[in-house]
C-alpha positions as CSV (number, residue, x, y, z in Angstrom):
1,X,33.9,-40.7,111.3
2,X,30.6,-39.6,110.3
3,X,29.4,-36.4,111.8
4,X,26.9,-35.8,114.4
5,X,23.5,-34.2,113.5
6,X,24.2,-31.2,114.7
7,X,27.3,-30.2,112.9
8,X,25.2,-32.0,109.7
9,X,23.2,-29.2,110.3
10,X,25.2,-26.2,110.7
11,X,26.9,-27.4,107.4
12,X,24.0,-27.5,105.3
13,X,22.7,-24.2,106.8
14,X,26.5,-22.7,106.2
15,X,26.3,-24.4,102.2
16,X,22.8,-22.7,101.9
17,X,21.0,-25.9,101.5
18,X,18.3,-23.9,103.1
19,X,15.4,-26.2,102.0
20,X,17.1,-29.3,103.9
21,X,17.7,-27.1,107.2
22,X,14.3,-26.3,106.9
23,X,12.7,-29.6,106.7
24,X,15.6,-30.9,110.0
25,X,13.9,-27.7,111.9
26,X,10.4,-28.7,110.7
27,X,11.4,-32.5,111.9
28,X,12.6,-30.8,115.2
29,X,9.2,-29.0,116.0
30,X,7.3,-32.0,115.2
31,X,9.2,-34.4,117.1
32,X,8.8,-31.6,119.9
33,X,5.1,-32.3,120.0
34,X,5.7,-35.8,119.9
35,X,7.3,-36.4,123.1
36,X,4.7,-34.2,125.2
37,X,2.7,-34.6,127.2
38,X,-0.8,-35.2,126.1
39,X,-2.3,-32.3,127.9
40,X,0.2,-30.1,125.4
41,X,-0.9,-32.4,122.6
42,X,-4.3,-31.9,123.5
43,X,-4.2,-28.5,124.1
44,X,-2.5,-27.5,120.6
45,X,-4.2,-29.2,117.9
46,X,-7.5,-27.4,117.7
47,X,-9.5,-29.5,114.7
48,X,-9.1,-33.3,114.0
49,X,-6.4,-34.0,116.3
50,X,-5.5,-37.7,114.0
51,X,-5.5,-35.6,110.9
52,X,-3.8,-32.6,112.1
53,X,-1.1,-35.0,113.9
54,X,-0.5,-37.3,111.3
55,X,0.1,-34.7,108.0
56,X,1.7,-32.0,110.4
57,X,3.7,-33.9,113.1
58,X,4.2,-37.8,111.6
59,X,4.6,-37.2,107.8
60,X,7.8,-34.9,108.6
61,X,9.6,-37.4,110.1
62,X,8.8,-39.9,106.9
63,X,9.9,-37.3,104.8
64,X,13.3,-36.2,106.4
65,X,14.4,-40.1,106.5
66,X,13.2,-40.3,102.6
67,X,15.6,-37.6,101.5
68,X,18.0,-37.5,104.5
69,X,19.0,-41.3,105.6
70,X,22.3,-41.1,104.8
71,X,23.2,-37.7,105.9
72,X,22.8,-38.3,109.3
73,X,24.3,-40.6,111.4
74,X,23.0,-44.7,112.2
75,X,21.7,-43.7,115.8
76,X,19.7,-41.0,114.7
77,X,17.7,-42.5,111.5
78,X,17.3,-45.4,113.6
79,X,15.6,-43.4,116.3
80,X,13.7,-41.8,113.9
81,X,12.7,-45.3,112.2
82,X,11.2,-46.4,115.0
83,X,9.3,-42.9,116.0
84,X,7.9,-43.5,112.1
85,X,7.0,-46.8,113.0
86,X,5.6,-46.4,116.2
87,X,3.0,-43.8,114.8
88,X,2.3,-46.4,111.8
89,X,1.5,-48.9,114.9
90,X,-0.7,-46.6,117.3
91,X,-4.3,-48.2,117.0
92,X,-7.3,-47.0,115.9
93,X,-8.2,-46.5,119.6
94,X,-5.9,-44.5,120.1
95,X,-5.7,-42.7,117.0
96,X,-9.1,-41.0,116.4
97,X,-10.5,-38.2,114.7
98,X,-12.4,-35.3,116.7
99,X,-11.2,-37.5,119.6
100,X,-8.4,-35.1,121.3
101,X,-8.3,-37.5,124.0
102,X,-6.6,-39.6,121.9
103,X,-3.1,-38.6,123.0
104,X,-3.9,-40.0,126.4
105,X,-4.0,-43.4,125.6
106,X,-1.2,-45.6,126.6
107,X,0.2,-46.6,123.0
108,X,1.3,-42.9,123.2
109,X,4.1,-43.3,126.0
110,X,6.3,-45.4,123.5
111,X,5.9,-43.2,120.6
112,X,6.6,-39.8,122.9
113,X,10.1,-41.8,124.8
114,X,11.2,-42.3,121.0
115,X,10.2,-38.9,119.8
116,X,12.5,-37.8,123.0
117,X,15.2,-39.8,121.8
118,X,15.4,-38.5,118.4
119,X,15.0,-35.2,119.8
120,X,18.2,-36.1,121.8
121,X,20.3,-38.0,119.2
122,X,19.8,-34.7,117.0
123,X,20.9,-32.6,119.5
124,X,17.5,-30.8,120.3
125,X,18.9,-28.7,123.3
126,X,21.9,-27.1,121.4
127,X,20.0,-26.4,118.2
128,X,16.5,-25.4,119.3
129,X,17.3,-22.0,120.7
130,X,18.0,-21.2,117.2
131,X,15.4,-22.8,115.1
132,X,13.3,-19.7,115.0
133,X,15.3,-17.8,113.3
134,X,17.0,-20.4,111.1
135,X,13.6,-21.4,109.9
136,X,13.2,-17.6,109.0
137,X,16.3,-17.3,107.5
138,X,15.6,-20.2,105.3
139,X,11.8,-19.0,104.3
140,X,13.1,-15.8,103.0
141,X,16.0,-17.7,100.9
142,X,13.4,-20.2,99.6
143,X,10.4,-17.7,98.9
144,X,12.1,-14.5,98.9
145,X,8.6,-13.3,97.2
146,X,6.5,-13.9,100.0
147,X,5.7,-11.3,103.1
148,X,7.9,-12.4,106.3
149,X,4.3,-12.7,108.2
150,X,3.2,-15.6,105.9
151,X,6.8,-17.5,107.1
């Protein structure tokens, strides 16, 4: 039986595999942002809300299924296929740059109910409490030359 994301997680954070716990915490935050609500959107991407979203909260989740896919269990990379391939989909009307009422448009809803699922199927409510300090933890193992503030 293949294990559930969370206790995936906890392992690689217990075998040090600090830069892999860091890009499943990255992948939480993002996915966070995903599934709210466009006024939140809005409200916390200050420049070119397409660019900003796309590099900062859509790339992660590419990434983490690149290296990860097989690490975590069917449910969850599906979930996360389709939040990858929901923000692929999202047109240019409601993908624009300088356009921060881009997050209300309607393709939206189906890219923020997948983002929740993800969230869900990775165990977002038992692991988020502790993603602060996990992602600290994990900046000072993988630059232990660089000042805690820059983290």
């Amino acid at each position: 039986m293949q294990e559930d994301f969370t206790d995936s997680f906890w392992t690689w954070y217990a075998t040090d595999e600090f830069r892999l716990v860091l890009d499943a915490c990255e992948l939480m935050k993002a996915l966070s942002f995903l599934q709210s609500p466009a006024s939140v959107q809005a409200a916390n991407i200050p420049d070119c809300p397409a660019c900003e979203t796309w590099s900062v909260m859509m790339l992660p989740v590419n990434s983490f299924l690149e290296r990860c896919s097989v690490d975590i269990t069917a449910p969850c990379s599906e979930a996360l296929n389709t939040v990858w391939i929901l923000s692929n989909e999202l047109p240019e009307s409601a993908f624009r740059c300088d356009d921060s009422n881009m997050f209300y448009a309607e393709e939206w809803s189906a890219l923020r109910s997948a983002a929740a699922e993800a969230l869900q199927c990775m165990g977002w409510e038992t692991l988020r409490p502790h993603l602060d300090n996990v992602m600290l933890e994990c900046h000072q193992a993988l630059f232990p030359h660089r000042d805690a503030s820059d983290a």
